[in-house]
KOLTOR-443171 format. One record per residue (C-alpha): x, y, z; residue in one letter. Coordinates in steps of 0.5 Angstrom, whole numbers, plus 500, padded with zeros to 3 digits. Example, Ala and Ser with C-alpha at 12.3 -4.5 7.8 and 13.67 -1.06 7.14 Angstrom:
! KOLTOR-443171
525491516a527498514s
END
This chain:
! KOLTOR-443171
860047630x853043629x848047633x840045635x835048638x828044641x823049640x817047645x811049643x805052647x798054643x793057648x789061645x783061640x786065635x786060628x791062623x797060627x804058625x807052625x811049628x816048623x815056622x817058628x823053629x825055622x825062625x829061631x834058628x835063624x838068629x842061632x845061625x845069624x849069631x854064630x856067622x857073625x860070632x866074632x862081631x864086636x856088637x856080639x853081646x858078652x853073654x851071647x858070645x858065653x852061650x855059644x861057645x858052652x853050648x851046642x844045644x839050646x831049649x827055649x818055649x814059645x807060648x802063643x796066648x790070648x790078650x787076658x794072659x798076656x795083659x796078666x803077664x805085661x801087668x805082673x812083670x813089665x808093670x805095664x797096663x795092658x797086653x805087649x805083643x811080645x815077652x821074653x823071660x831069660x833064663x838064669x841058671x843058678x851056679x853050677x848047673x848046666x841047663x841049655x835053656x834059654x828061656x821063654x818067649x810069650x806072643x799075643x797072637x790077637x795083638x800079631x793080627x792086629x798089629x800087621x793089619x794096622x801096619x800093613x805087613x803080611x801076617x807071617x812076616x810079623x809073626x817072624x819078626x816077634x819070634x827073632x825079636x823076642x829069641x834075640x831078647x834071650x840071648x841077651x840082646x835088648x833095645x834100651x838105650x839107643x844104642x842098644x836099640x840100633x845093634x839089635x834092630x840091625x840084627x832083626x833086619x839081617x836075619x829077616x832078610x835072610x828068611x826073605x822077610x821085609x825090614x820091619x821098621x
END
C-alpha cells in the first residue's frame, strides 16, 4: 500500500534555526512507514491499526511557536502551568465524514533549544524526536501508564534509529 502524507507547516515564532519543511515531513513519515512495516504487531494500537487500513492519505499541521503561545495552549488544554515542548491534538472525526486528518502537532521552538543544549543533543536530533513523539501521539499512542510509556518509547527508538538518530533516552 502506497501511503502520503501532507504536512502543513506553520512558523509562528521568531526563533532562527528551524527545520525545513522537507525534514519534518521526512520525519512523519517515518513513523508512517514504521507503523505500516510493523502493522501486524501486537503492540499496534487499535486506532492506528483502524487508520491505516481506511486511509492511504493522511493531513496533519505542525505549528512551530514561541513560549507565550505554547504556555497558552500547555495552560488552556493540559491545565498545566507553563510552556511544554510538545502538544498533539488528535483529530476526531464526527460519524459519517471521512477526513484523512490526523491532527495537530505544536512544538515550542525555544524549549527544543533549550532542551538539546541541557541534555547534550544535537538540535536537529530533538527536533526529530518532538515530531516522531508527538505524530505518534496522533496516531494514538500515549505514555501514561508504564506500559504505555514502554510501547511508545520503543517505537521512537526504532523510527529514530532508522532516521540515523541517537536514542533519546
Amino acid at each position: 500500500m502506497n501511503m502520503d502524507v501532507k504536512v502543513d507547516i506553520q512558523y509562528a515564532t521568531e526563533e532562527t534555526d528551524l527545520p525545513d519543511r522537507e525534514a519534518l515531513t521526512q520525519w512523519v513519515n517515518a513513523v508512517l512507514l514504521t507503523l505500516l512495516l510493523h502493522k501486524e504487531s501486537t503492540h499496534l494500537q487499535r486506532q492506528t491499526s483502524s487508520l491505516l487500513s481506511q486511509n492511504d492519505e493522511f493531513e496533519l499541521t505542525i505549528r512551530i511557536v514561541d513560549e507565550t503561545e505554547a504556555t497558552q495552549l500547555n495552560e488552556t488544554w493540559r491545565q498545566s502551568i507553563g510552556p511544554t515542548n510538545v502538544l498533539s491534538f488528535p483529530f476526531e472525526c464526527p460519524p459519517g465524514v471521512d477526513i484523512p486528518l490526523l491532527g495537530d502537532i505544536v512544538i515550542c521552538a525555544t524549549l527544543v533549544v533549550c532542551e538539546a543544549f541541557k541534555q547534550q543533543k544535537s538540535l536537529q536530533a530533538h527536533w526529530a524526536h518532538l515530531v516522531v513523539h508527538g505524530t505518534l501521539h496522533l496516531f494514538g499512542y500515549d505514555h501514561i501508564s508504564d506500559s504505555q510509556a514502554e510501547i511508545m518509547e520503543n517505537l521512537e527508538i526504532r523510527i529514530l534509529h532508522h532516521l540515523g538518530y541517537p536514542n533519546p533516552f
